[in-house]
PDBQT receptor file of N, H, CA, C and O in Angstrom, charges set to zero:
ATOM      1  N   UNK A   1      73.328  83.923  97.478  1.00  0.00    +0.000 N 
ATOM      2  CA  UNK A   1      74.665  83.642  97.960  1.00  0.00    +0.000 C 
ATOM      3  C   UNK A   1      75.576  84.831  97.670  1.00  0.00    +0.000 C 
ATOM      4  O   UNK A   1      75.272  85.550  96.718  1.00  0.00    +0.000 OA
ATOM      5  N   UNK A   2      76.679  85.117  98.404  1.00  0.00    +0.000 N 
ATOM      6  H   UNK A   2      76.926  84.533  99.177  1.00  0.00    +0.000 HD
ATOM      7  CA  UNK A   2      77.711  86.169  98.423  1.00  0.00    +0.000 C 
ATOM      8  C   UNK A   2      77.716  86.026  96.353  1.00  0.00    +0.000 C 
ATOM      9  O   UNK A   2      77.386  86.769  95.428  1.00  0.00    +0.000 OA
ATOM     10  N   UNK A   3      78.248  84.741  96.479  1.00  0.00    +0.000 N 
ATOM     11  H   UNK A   3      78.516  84.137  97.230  1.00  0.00    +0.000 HD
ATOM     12  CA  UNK A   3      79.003  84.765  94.659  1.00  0.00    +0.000 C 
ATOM     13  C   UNK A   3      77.767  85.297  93.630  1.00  0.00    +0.000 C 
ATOM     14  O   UNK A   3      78.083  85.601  92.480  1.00  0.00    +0.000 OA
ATOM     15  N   UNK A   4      76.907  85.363  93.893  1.00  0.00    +0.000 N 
ATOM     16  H   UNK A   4      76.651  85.117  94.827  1.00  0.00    +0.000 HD
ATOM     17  CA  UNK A   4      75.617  85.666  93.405  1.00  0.00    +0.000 C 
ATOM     18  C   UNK A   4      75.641  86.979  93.394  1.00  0.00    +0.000 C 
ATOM     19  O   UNK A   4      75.745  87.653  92.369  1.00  0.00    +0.000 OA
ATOM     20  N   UNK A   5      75.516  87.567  94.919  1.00  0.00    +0.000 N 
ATOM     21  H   UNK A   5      75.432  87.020  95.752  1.00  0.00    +0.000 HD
ATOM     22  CA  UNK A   5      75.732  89.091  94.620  1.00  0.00    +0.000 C 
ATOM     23  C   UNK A   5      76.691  90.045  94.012  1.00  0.00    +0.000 C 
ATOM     24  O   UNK A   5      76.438  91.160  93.557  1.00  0.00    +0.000 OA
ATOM     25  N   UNK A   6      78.136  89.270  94.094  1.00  0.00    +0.000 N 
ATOM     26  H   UNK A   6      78.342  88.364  94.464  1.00  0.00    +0.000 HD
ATOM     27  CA  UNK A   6      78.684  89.828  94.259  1.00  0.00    +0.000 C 
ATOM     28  C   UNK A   6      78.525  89.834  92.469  1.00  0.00    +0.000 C 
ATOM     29  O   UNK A   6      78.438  90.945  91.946  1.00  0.00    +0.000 OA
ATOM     30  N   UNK A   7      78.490  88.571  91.547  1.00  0.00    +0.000 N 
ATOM     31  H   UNK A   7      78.562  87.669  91.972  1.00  0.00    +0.000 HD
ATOM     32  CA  UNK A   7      78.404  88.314  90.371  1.00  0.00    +0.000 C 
ATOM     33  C   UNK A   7      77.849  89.490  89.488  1.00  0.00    +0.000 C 
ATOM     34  O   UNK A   7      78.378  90.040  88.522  1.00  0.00    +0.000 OA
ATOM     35  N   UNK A   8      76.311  89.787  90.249  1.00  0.00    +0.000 N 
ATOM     36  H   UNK A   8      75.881  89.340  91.034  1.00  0.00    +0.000 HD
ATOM     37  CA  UNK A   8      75.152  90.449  89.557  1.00  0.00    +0.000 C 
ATOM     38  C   UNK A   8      75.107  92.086  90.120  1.00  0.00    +0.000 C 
ATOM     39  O   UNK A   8      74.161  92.862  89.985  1.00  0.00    +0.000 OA
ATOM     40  N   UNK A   9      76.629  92.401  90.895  1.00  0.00    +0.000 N 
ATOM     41  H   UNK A   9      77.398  91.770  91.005  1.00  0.00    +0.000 HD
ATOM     42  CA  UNK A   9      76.868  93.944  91.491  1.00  0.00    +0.000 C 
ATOM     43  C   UNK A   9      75.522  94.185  91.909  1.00  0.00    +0.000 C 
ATOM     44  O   UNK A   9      74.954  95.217  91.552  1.00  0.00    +0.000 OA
ATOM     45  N   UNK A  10      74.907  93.265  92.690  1.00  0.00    +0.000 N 
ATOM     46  H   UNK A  10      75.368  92.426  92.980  1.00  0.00    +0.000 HD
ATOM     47  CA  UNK A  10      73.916  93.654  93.286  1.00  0.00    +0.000 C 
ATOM     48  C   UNK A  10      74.174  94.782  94.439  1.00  0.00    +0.000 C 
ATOM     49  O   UNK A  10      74.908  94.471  95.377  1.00  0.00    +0.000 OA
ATOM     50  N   UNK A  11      73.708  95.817  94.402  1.00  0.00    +0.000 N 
ATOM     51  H   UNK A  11      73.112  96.069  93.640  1.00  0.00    +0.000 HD
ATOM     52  CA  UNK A  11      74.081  97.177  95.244  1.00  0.00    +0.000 C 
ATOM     53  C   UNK A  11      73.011  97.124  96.503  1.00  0.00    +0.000 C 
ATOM     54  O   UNK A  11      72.602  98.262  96.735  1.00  0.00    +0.000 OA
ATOM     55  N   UNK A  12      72.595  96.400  97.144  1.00  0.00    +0.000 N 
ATOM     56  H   UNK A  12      72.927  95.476  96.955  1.00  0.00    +0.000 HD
ATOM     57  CA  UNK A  12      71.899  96.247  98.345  1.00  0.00    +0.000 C 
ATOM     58  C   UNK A  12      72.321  96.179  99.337  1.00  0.00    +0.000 C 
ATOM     59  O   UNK A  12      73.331  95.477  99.383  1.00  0.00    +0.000 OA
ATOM     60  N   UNK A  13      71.760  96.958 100.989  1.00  0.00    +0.000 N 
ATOM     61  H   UNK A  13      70.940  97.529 100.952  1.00  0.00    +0.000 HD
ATOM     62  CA  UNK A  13      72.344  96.919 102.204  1.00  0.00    +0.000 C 
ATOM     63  C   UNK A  13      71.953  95.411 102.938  1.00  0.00    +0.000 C 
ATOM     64  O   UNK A  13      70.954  94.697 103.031  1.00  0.00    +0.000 OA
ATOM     65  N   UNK A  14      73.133  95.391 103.318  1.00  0.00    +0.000 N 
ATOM     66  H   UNK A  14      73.944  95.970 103.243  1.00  0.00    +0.000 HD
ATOM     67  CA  UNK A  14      73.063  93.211 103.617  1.00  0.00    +0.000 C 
ATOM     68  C   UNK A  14      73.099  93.555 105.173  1.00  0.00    +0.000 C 
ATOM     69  O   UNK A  14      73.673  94.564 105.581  1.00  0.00    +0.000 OA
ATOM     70  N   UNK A  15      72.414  92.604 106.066  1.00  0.00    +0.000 N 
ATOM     71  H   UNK A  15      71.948  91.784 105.735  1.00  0.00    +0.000 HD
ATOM     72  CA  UNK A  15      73.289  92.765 107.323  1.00  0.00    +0.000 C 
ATOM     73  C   UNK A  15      73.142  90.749 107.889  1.00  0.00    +0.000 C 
ATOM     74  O   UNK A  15      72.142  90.081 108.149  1.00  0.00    +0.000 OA
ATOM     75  N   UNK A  16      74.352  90.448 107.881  1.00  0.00    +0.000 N 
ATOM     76  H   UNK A  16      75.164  90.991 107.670  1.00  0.00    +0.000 HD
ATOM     77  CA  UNK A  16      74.355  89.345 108.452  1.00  0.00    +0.000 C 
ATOM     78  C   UNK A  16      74.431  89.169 109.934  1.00  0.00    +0.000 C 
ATOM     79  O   UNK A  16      75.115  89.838 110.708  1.00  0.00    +0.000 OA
ATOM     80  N   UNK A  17      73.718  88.281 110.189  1.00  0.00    +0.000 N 
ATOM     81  H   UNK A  17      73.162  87.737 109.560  1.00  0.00    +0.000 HD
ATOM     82  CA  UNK A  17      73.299  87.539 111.303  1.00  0.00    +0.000 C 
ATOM     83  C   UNK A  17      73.760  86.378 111.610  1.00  0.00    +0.000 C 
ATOM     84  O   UNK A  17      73.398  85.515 110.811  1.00  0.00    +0.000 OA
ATOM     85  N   UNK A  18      74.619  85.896 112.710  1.00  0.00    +0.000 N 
ATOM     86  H   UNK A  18      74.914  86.597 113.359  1.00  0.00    +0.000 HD
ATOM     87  CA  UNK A  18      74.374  84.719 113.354  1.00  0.00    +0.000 C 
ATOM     88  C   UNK A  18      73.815  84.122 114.375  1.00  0.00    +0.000 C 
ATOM     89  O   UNK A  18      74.281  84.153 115.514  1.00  0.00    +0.000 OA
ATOM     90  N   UNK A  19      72.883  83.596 114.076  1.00  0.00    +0.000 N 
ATOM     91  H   UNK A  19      72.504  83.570 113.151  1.00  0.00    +0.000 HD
ATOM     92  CA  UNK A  19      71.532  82.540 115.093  1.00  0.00    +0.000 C 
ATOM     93  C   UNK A  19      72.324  81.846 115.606  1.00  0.00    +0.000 C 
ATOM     94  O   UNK A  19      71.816  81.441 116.652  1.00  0.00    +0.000 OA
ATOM     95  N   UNK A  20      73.337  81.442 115.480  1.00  0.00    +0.000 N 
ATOM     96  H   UNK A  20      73.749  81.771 114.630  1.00  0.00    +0.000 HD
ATOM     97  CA  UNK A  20      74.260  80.489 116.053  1.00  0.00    +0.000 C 
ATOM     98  C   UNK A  20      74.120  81.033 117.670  1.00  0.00    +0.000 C 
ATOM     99  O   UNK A  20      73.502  80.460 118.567  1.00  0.00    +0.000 OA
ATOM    100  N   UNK A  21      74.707  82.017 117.746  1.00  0.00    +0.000 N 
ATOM    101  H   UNK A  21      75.209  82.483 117.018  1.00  0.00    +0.000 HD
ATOM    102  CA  UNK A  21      75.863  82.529 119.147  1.00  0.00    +0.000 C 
ATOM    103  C   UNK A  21      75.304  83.603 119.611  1.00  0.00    +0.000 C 
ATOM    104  O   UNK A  21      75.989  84.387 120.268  1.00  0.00    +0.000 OA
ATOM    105  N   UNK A  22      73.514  83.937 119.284  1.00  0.00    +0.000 N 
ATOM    106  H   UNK A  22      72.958  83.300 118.751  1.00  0.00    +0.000 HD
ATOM    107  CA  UNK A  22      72.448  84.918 119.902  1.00  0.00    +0.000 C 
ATOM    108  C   UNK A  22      71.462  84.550 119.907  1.00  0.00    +0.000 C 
ATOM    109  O   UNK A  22      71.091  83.837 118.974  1.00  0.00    +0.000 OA
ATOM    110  N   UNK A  23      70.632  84.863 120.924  1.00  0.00    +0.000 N 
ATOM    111  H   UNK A  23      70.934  85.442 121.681  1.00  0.00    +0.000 HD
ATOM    112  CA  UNK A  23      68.968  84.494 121.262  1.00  0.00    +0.000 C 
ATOM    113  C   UNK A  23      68.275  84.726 120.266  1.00  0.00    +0.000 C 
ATOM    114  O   UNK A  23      68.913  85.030 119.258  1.00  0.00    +0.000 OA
ATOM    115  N   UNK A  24      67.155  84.693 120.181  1.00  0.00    +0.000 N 
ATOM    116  H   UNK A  24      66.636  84.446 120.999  1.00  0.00    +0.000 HD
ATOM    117  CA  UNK A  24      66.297  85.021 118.992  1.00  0.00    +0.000 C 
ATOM    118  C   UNK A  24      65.890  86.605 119.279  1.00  0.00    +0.000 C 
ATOM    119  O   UNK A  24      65.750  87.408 118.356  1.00  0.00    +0.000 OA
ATOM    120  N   UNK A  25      65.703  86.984 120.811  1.00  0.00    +0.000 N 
ATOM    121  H   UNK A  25      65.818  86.333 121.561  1.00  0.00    +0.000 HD
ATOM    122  CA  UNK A  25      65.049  88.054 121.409  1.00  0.00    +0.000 C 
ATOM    123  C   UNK A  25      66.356  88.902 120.908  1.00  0.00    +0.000 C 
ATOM    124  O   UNK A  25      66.142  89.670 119.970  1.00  0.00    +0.000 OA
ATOM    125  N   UNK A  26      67.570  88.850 121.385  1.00  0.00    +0.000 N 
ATOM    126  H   UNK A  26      67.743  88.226 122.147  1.00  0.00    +0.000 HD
ATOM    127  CA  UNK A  26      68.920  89.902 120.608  1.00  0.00    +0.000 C 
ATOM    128  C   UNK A  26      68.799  89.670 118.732  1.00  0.00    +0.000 C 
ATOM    129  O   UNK A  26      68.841  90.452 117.782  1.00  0.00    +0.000 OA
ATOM    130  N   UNK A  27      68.760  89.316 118.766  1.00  0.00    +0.000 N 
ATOM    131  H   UNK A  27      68.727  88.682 119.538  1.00  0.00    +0.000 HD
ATOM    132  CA  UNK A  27      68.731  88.767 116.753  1.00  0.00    +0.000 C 
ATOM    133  C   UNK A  27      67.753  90.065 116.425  1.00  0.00    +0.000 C 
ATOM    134  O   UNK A  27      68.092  90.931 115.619  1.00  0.00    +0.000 OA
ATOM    135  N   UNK A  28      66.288  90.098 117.266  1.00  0.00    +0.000 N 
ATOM    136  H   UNK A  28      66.012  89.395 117.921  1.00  0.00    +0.000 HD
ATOM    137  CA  UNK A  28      65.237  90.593 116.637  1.00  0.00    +0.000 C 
ATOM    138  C   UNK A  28      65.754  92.478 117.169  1.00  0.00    +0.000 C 
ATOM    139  O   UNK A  28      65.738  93.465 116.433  1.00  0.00    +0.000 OA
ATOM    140  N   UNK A  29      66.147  92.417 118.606  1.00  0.00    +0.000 N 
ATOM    141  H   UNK A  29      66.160  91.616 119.204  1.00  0.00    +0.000 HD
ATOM    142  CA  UNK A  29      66.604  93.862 118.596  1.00  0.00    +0.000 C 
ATOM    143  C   UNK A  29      67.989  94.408 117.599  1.00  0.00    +0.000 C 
ATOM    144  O   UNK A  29      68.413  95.542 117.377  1.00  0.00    +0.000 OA
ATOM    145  N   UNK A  30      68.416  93.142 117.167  1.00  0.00    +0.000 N 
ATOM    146  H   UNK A  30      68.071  92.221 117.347  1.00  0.00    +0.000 HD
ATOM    147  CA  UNK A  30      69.903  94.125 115.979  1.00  0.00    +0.000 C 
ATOM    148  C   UNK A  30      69.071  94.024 114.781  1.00  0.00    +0.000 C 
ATOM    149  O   UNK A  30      69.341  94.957 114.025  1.00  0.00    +0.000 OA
ATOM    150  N   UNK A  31      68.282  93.355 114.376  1.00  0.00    +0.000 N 
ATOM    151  H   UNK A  31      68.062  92.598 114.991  1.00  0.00    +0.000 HD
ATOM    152  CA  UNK A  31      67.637  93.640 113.110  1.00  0.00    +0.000 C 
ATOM    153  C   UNK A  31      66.577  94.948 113.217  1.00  0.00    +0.000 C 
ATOM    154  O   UNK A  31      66.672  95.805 112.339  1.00  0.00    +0.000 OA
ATOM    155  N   UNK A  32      65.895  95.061 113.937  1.00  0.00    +0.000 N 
ATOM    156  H   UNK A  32      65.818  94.365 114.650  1.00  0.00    +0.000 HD
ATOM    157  CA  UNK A  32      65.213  96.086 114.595  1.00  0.00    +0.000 C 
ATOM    158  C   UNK A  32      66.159  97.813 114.353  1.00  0.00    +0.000 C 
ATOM    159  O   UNK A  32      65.956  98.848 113.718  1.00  0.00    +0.000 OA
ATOM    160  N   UNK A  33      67.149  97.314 115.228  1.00  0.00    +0.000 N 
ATOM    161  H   UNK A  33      67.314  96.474 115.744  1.00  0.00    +0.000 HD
ATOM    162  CA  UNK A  33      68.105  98.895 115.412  1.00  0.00    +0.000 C 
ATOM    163  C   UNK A  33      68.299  98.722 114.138  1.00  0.00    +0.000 C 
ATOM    164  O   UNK A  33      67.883  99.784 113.675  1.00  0.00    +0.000 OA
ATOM    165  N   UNK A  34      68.702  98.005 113.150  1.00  0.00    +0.000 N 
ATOM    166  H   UNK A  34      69.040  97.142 113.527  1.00  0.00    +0.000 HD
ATOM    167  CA  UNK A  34      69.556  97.979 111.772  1.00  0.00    +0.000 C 
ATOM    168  C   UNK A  34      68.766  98.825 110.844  1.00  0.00    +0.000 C 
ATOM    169  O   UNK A  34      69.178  99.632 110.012  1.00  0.00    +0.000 OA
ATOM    170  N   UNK A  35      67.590  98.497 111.136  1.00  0.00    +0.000 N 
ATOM    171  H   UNK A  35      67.255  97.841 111.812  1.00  0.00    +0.000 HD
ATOM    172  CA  UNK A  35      66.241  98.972 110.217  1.00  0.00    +0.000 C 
ATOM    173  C   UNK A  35      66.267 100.612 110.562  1.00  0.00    +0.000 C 
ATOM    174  O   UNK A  35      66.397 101.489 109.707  1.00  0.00    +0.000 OA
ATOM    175  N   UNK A  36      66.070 100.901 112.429  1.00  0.00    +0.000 N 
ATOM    176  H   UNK A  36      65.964 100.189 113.123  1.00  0.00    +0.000 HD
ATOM    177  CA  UNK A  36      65.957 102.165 112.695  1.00  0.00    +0.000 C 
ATOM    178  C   UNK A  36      66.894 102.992 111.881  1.00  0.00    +0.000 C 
ATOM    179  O   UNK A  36      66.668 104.040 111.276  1.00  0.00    +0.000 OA
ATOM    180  N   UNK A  37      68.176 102.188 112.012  1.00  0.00    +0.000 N 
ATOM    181  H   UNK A  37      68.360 101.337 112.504  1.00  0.00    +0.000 HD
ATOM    182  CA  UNK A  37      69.592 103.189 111.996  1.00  0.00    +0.000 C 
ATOM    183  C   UNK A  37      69.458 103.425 110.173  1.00  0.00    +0.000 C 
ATOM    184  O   UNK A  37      70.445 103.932 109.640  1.00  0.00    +0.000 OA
ATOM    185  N   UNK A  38      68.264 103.059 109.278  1.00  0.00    +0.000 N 
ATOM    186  H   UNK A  38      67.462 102.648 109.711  1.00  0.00    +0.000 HD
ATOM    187  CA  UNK A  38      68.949 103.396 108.064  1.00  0.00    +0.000 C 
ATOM    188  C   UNK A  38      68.861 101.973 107.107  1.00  0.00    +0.000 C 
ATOM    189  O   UNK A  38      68.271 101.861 106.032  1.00  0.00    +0.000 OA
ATOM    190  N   UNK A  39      69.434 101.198 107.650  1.00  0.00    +0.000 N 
ATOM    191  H   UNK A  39      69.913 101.289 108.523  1.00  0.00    +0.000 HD
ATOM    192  CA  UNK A  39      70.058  99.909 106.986  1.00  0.00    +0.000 C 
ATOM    193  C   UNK A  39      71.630 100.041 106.538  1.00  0.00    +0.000 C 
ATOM    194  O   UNK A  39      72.240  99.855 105.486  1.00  0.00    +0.000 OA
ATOM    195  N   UNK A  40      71.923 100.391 107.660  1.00  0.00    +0.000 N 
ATOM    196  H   UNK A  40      71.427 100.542 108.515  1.00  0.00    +0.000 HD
ATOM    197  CA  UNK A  40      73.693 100.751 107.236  1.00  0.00    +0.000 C 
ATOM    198  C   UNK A  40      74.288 100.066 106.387  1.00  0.00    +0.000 C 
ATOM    199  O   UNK A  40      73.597  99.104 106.052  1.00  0.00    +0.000 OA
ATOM    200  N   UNK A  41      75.289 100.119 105.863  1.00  0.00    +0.000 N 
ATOM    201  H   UNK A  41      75.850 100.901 106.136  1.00  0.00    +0.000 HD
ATOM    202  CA  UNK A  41      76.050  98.618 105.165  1.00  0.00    +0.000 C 
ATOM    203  C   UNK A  41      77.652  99.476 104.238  1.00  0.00    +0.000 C 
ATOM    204  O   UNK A  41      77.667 100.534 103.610  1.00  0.00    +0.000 OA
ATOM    205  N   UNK A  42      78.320  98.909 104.397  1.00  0.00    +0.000 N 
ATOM    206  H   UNK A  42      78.308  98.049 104.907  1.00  0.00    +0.000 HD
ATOM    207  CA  UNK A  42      79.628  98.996 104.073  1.00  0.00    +0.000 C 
ATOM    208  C   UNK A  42      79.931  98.826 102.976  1.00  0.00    +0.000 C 
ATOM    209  O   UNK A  42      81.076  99.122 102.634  1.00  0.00    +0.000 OA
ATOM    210  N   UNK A  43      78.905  98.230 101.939  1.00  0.00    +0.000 N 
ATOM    211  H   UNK A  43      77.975  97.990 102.217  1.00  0.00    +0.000 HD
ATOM    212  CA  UNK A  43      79.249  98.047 100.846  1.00  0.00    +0.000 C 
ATOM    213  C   UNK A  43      79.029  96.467 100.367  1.00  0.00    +0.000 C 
ATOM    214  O   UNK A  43      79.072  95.503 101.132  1.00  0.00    +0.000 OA
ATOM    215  N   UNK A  44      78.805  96.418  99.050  1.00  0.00    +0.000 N 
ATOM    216  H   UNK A  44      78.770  97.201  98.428  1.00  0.00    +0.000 HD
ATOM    217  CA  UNK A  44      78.671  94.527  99.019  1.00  0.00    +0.000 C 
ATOM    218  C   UNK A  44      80.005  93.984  99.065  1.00  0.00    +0.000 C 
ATOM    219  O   UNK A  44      80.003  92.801  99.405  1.00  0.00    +0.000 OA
ATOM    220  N   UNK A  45      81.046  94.429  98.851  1.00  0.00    +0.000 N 
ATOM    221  H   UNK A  45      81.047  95.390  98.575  1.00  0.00    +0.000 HD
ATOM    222  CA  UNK A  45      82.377  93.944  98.315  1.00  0.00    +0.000 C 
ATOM    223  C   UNK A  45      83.269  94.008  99.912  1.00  0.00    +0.000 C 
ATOM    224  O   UNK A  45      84.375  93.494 100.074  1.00  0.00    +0.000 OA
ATOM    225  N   UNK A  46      82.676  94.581 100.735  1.00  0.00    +0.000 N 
ATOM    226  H   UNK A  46      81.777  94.999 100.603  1.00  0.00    +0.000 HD
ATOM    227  CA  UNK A  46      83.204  95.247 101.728  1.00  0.00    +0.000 C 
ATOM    228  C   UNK A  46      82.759  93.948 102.918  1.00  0.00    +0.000 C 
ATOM    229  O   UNK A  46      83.543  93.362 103.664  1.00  0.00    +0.000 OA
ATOM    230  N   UNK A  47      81.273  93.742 102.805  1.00  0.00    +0.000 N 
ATOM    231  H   UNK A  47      80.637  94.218 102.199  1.00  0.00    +0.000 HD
ATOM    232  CA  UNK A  47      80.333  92.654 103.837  1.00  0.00    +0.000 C 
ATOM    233  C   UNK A  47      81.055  91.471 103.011  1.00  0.00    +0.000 C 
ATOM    234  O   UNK A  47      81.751  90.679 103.646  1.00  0.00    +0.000 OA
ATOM    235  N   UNK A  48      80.964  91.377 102.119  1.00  0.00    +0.000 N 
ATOM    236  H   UNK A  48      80.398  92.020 101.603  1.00  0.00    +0.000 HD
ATOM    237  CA  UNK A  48      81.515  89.847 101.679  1.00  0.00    +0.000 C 
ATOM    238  C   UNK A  48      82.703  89.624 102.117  1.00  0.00    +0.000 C 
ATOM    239  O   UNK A  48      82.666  88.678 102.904  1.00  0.00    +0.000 OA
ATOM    240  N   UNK A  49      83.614  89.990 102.000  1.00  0.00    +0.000 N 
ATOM    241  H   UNK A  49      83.643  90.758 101.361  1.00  0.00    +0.000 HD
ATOM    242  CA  UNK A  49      84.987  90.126 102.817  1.00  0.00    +0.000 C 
ATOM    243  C   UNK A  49      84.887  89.471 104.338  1.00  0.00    +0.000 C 
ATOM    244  O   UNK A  49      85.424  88.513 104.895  1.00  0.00    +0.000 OA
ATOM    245  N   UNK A  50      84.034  90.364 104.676  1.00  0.00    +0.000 N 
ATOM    246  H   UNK A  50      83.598  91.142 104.224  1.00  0.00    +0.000 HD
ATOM    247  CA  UNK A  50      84.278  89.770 106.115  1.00  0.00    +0.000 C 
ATOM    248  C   UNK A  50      82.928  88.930 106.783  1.00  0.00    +0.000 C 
ATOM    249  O   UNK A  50      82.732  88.833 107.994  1.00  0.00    +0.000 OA
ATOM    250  N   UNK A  51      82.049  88.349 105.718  1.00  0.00    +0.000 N 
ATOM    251  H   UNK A  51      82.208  88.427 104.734  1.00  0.00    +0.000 HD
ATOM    252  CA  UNK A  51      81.016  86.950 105.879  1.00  0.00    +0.000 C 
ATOM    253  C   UNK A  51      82.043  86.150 106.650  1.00  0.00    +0.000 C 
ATOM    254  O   UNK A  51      83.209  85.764 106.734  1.00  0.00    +0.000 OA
ATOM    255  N   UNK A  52      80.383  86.168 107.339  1.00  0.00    +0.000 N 
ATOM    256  H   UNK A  52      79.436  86.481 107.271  1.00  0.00    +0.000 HD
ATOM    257  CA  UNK A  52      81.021  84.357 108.229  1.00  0.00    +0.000 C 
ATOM    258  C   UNK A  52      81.298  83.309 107.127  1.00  0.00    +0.000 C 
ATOM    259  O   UNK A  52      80.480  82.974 106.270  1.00  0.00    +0.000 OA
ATOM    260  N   UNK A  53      82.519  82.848 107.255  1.00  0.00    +0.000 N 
ATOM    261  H   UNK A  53      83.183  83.120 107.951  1.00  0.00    +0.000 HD
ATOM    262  CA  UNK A  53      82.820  81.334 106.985  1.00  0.00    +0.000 C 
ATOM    263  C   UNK A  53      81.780  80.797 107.378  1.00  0.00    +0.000 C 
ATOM    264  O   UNK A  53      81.521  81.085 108.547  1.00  0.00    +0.000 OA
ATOM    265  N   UNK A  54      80.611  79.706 106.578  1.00  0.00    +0.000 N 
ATOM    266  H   UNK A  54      80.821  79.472 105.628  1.00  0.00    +0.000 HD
ATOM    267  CA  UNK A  54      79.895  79.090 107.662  1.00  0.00    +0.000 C 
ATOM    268  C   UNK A  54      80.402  77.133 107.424  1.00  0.00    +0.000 C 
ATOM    269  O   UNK A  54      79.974  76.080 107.896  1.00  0.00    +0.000 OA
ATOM    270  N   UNK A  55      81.439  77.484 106.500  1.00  0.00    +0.000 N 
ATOM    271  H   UNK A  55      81.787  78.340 106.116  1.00  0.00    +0.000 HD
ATOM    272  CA  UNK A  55      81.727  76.073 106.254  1.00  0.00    +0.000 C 
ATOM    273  C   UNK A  55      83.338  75.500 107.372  1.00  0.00    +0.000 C 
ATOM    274  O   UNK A  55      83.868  74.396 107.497  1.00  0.00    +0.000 OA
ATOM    275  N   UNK A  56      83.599  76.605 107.870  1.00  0.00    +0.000 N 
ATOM    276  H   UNK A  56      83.169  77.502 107.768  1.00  0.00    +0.000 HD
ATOM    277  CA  UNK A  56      84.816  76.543 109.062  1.00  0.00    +0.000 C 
ATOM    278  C   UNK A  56      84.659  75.440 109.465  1.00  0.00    +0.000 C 
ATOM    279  O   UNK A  56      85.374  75.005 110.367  1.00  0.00    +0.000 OA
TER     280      UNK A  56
């Protein structure tokens, strides 16, 4: 969970996904490019910020 990472300064590149509001076939090409590109990531403090609400 975010509070988990964020707890244990876990320093890992996160990339969230929502299955909700994409195919499985787009899901697998942004995880795909995510991997090519590096595993980009903004930071843990940075992705948590802007996590989906999933309790909205």
């Amino acid at each position: 969970t975010w509070s988990e990472i964020l707890e244990f300064e876990l320093d890992v590149p996160i990339l969230e996904i929502d299955g909700s509001a994409t195919s499985d076939v787009e899901l697998m090409s942004e995880v795909i490019q995510w991997i090519e590109d590096g595993c980009p990531s903004d930071g843990v403090e940075a992705t948590a910020a802007e996590a989906i609400d999933w309790l909205a």
